[in-house]
C-alpha positions as CSV (number, residue, x, y, z in Angstrom):
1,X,107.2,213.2,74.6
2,X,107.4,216.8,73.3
3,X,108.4,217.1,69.8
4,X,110.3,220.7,69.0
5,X,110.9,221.3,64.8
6,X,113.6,223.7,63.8
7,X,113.9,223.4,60.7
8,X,113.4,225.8,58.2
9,X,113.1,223.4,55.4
10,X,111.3,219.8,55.5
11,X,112.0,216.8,56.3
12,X,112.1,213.5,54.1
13,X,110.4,212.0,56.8
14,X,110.7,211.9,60.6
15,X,110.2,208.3,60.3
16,X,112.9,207.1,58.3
17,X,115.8,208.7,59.9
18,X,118.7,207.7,57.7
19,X,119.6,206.1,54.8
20,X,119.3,202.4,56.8
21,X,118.7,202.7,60.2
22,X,115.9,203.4,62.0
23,X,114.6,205.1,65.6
24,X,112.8,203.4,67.1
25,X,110.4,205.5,69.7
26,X,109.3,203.2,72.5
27,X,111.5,203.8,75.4
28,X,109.4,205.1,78.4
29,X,109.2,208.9,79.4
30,X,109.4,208.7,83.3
31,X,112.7,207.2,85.1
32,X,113.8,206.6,89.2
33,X,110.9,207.7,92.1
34,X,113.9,210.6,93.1
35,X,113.7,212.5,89.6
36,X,111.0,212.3,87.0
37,X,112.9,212.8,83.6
38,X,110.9,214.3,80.5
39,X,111.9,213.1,76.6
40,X,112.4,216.0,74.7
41,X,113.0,215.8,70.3
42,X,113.7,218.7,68.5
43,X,115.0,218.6,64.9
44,X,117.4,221.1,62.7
45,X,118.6,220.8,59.1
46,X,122.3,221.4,59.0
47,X,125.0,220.1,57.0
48,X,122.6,219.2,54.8
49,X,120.8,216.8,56.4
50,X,117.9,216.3,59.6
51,X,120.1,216.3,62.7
52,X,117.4,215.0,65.4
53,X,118.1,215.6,68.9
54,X,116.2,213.0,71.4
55,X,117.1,213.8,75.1
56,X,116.0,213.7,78.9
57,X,115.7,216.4,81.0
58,X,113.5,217.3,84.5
59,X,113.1,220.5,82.9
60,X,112.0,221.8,79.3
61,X,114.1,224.8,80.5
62,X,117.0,222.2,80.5
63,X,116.4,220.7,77.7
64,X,115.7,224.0,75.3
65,X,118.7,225.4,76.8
66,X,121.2,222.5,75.8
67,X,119.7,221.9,72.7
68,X,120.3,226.0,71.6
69,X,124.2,225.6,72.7
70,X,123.9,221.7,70.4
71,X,122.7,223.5,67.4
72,X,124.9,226.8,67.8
73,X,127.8,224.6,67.9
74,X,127.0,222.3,64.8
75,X,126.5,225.5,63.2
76,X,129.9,226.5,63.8
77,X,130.8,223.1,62.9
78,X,129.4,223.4,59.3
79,X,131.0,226.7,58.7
80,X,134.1,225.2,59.0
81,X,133.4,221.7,57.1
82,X,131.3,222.5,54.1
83,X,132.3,221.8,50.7
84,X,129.3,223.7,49.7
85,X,130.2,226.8,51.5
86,X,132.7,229.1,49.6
87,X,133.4,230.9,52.3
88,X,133.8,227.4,54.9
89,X,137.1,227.0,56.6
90,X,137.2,224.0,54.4
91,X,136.8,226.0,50.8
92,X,139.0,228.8,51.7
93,X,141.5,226.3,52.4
94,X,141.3,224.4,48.9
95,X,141.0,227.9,47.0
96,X,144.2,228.8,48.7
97,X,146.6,226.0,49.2
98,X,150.0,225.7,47.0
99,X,151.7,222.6,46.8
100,X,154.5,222.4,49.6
101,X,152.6,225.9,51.8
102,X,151.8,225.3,55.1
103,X,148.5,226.6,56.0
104,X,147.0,227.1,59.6
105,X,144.1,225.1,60.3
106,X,141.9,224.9,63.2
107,X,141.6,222.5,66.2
108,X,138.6,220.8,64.1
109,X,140.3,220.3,61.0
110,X,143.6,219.3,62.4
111,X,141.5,216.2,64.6
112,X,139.5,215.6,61.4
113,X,142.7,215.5,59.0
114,X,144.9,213.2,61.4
115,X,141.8,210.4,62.0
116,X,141.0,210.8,58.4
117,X,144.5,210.1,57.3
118,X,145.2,207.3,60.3
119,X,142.2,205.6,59.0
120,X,143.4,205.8,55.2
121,X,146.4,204.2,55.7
122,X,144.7,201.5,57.8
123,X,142.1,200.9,55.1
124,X,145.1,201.3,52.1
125,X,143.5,203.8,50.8
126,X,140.1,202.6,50.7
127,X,138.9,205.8,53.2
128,X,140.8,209.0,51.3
129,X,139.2,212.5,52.1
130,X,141.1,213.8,49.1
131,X,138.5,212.6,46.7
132,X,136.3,216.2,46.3
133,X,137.4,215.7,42.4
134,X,135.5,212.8,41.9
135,X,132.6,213.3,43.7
136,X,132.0,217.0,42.2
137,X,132.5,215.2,38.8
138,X,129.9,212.7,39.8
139,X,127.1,215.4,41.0
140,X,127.7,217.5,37.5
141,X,127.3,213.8,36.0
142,X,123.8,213.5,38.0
143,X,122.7,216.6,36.8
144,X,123.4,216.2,33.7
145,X,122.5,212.4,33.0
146,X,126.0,211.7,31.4
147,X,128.2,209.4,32.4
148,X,131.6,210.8,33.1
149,X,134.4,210.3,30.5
150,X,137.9,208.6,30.9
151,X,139.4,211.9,29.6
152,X,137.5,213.0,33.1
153,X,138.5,210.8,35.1
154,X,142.0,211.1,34.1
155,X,141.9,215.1,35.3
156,X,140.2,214.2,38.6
157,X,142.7,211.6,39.5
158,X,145.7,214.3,39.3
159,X,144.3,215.9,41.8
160,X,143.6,213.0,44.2
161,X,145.6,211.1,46.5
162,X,145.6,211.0,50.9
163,X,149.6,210.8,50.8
164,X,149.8,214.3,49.5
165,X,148.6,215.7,52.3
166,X,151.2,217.1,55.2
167,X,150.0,217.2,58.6
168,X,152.0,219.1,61.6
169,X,149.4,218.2,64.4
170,X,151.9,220.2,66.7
171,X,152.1,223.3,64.6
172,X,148.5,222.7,63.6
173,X,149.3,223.3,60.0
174,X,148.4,221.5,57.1
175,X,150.1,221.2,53.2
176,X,148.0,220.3,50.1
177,X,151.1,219.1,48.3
178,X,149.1,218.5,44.5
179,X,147.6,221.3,42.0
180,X,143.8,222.4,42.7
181,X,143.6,219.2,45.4
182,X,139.6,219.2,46.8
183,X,139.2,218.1,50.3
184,X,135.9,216.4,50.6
185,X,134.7,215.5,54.4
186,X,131.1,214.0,53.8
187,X,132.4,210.5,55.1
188,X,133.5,211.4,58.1
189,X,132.0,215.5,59.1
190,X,128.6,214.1,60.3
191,X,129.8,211.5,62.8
192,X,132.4,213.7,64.3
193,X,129.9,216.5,64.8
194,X,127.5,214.1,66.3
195,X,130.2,213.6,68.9
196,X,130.4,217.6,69.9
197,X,126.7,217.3,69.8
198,X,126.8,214.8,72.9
199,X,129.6,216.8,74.1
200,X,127.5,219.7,74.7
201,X,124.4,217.6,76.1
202,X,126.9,216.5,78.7
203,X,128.5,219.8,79.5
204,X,124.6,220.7,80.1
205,X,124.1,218.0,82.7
206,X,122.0,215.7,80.0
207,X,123.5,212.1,80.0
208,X,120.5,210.8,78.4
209,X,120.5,212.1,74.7
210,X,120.6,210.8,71.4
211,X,121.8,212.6,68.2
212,X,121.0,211.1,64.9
213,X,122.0,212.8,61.5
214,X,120.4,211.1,58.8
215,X,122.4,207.3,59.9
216,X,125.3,208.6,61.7
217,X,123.9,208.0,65.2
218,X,125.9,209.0,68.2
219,X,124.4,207.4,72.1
220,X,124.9,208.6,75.2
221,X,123.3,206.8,78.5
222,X,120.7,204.9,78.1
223,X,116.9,206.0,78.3
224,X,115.5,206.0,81.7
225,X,114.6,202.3,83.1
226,X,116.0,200.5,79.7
227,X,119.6,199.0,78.4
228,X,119.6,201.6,75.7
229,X,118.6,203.0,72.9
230,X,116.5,200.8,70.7
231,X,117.8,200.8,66.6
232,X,116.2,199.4,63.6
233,X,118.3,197.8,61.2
234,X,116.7,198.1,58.0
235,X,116.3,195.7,54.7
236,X,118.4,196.3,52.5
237,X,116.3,195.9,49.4
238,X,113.4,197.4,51.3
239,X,114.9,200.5,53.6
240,X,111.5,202.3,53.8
241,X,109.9,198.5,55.6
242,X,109.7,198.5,59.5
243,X,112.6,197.0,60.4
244,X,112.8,193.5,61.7
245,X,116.3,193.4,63.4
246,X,117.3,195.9,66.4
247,X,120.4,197.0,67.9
248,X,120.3,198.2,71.8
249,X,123.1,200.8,72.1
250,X,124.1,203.3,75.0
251,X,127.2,205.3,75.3
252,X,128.7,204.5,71.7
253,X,128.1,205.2,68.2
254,X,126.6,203.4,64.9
255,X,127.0,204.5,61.3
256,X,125.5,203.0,58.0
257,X,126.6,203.7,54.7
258,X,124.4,202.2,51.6
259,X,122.8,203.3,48.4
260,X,119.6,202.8,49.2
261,X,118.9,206.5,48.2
262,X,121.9,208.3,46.8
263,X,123.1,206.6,43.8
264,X,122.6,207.3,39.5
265,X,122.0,205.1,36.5
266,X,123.7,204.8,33.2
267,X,123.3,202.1,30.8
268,X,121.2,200.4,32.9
269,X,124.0,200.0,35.4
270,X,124.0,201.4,39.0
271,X,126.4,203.8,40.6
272,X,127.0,204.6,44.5
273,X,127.3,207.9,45.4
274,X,130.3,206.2,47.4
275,X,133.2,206.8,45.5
276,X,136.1,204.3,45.4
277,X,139.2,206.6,45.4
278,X,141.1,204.0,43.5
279,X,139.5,204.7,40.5
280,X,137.4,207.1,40.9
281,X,134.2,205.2,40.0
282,X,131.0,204.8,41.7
283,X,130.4,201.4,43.9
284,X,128.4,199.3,41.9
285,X,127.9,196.3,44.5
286,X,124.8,196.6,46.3
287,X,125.9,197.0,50.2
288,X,125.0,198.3,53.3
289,X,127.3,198.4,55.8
290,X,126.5,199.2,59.6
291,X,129.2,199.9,62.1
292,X,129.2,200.1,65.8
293,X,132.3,201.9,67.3
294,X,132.9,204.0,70.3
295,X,132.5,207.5,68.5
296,X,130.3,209.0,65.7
297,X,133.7,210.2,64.1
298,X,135.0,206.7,63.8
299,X,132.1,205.0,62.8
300,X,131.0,207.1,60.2
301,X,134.2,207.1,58.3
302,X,134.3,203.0,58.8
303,X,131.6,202.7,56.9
304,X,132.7,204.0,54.4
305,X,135.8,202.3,54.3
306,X,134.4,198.8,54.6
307,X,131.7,199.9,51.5
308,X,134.6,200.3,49.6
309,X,136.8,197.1,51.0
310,X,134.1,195.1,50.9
311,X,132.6,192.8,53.1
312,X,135.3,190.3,53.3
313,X,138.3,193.0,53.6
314,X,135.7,195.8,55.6
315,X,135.0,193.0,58.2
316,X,138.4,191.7,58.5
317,X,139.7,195.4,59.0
318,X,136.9,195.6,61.6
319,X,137.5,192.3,63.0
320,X,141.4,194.0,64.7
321,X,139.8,197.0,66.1
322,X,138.8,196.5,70.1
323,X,135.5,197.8,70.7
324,X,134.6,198.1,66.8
325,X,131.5,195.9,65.1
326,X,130.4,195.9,61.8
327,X,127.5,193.9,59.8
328,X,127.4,194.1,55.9
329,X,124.6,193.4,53.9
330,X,125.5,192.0,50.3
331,X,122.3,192.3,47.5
332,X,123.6,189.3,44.9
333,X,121.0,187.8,42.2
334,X,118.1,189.2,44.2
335,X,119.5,187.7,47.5
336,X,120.6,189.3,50.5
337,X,124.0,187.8,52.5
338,X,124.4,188.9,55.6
339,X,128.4,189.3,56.9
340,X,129.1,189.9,60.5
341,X,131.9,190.8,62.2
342,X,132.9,188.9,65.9
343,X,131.0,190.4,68.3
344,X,128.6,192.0,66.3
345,X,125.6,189.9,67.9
346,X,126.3,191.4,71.4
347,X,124.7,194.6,70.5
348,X,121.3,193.3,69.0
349,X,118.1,193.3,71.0
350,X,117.6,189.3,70.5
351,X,120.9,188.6,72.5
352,X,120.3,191.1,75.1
353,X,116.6,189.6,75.7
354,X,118.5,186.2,75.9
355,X,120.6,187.1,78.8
């Protein structure tokens, strides 16, 4: 295997890739006697976070080409989704919008705004892209070790709410019908640009490929000579542990939402840096929620519905989605329970060996 790094900054680790699950390496490197594939990794920070490229190619030609066009494009992708960004698509948009003004957006925010707002209605408001308030008011409570005010709280929620937001898919115009309303994509940016990154892979003629961006992991066809791509699931209460539980995945996505890493402490009480939009407060139930769907786009803003919802709610809401699976981890008393939805078993590695 030929490892590429493009980063300009470091990596965490290129171990732990994600705040929960884990990649694991041990597919083989050669495939059929009429083409001899070579596995090619290369890794880029962008958005933020490690995106990690694994993909098969005959050629490293082949494989340094398509990844180039997969990192251009996610790139592109950032400049138009970043809340960090002034001068983002995103940011401009939010600077400029008026209550009741249509805006033209672009084919990527239109598709992210009407699957973000689809989804919030399904989940009654437990997945609302509208919460930037809150979770800007929750970094400058980070930083500054203060825990934020009801006063605070109070402003932000003025500002918040999915049902004032217009879509025209046709026109591809959006309104922002609230005072100073901050569109915040983090739940749902990563999975979708996952999906171009496969895109691209398969517009190159690479099937085989495997884009993972710190837990939003998006398959295409399996590795050469195996079901698919093998997936650590891992302990809750000890993420950075070898995982003990696997997932074998081709041609679909998996996201994982958790607190393992991101979270803050006041009073000796624990805060998610998940954000229920309801009120605007941190989660403070210990969850990790893991959920398989069809696309990165989907199942990265699932799971972060069903962190909010719950386990019982999340997996009930995943439970009337075809092709949708979701396992929730609960940390109570020092004890982990483990909530599955249906089908959920299909995908690990000790029901495929069964077979």
């Amino acid at each position: 295997m030929r490892k590429h790094s493009l980063q300009t900054g470091s990596c965490r680790s290129c171990l732990l890739l994600g705040l929960i699950l884990i990649l694991s390496l041990t597919s083989p490197k050669t495939v059929t006697a009429s083409s001899q594939l070579e596995r090619y990794e290369y890794h880029q920070i962008v958005m933020g976070v490690p995106f990690v490229l694994t993909l098969y190619a005959e050629t490293e030609a082949v494989a340094n080409k398509t990844q180039t066009s997969v990192y251009k494009r996610l790139r592109e992708l950032n400049l138009v989704f970043s809340d960090y960004d002034p001068d983002s698509e995103l940011s401009v948009l939010c600077k400029n919008a008026r209550p009741h003004q249509e805006i033209p957006i672009s084919d990527e925010l239109t598709t992210i705004f009407d699957i973000s707002l689809k989804l919030s209605r399904e989940s009654s408001g437990a997945f609302d892209i509208t919460v930037g308030p809150y979770v800007k008011m929750w970094r400058r409570a980070k930083r500054k070790k203060m825990m934020p005010t009801a006063k605070m709280l109070n402003a932000a929620r003025q500002k918040v709410g999915y049902q004032f937001i217009k879509l025209n898919k046709k026109e591809k115009t959006v309104q922002l019908n609230r005072e100073r309303m901050q569109i915040d994509l983090g739940g749902i940016a990563k999975g979708y640009a996952c999906d171009e990154a496969l895109k691209i892979c398969r517009q190159n003629k690479v099937s085989s490929a495997l884009i993972n961006a710190g837990g939003d992991i998006v398959a295409g066809d399996a590795p050469p000579g195996t079901e698919g791509w093998r997936i650590g699931i891992a302990s809750l209460a000890k993420p950075d542990e070898n995982p003990t539980e696997f997932l074998i995945l081709k041609n679909c996505a998996v996201a994982t939402s958790g607190d393992a890493y991101q979270f803050v402490e006041f009073n000796g009480k624990r805060y998610s840096h998940i954000v229920n939009p309801q009120t605007g407060i941190g989660l403070t139930r210990r969850l990790s929620v893991t959920v398989i769907a069809p696309n990165g786009t989907e199942a990265d803003s699932l799971a972060s519905a069903v962190s909010v919802l719950g386990p019982t709610k999340g997996i009930d809401l995943i439970n009337t989605k075809k092709d949708f699976e979701a396992l929730v981890a609960e940390l109570l008393n020092n004890e982990i329970k483990i909530h599955y939805s249906s089908n959920f078993h299909c995908f690990t590695e000790k029901s495929k060996s069964s077979k």
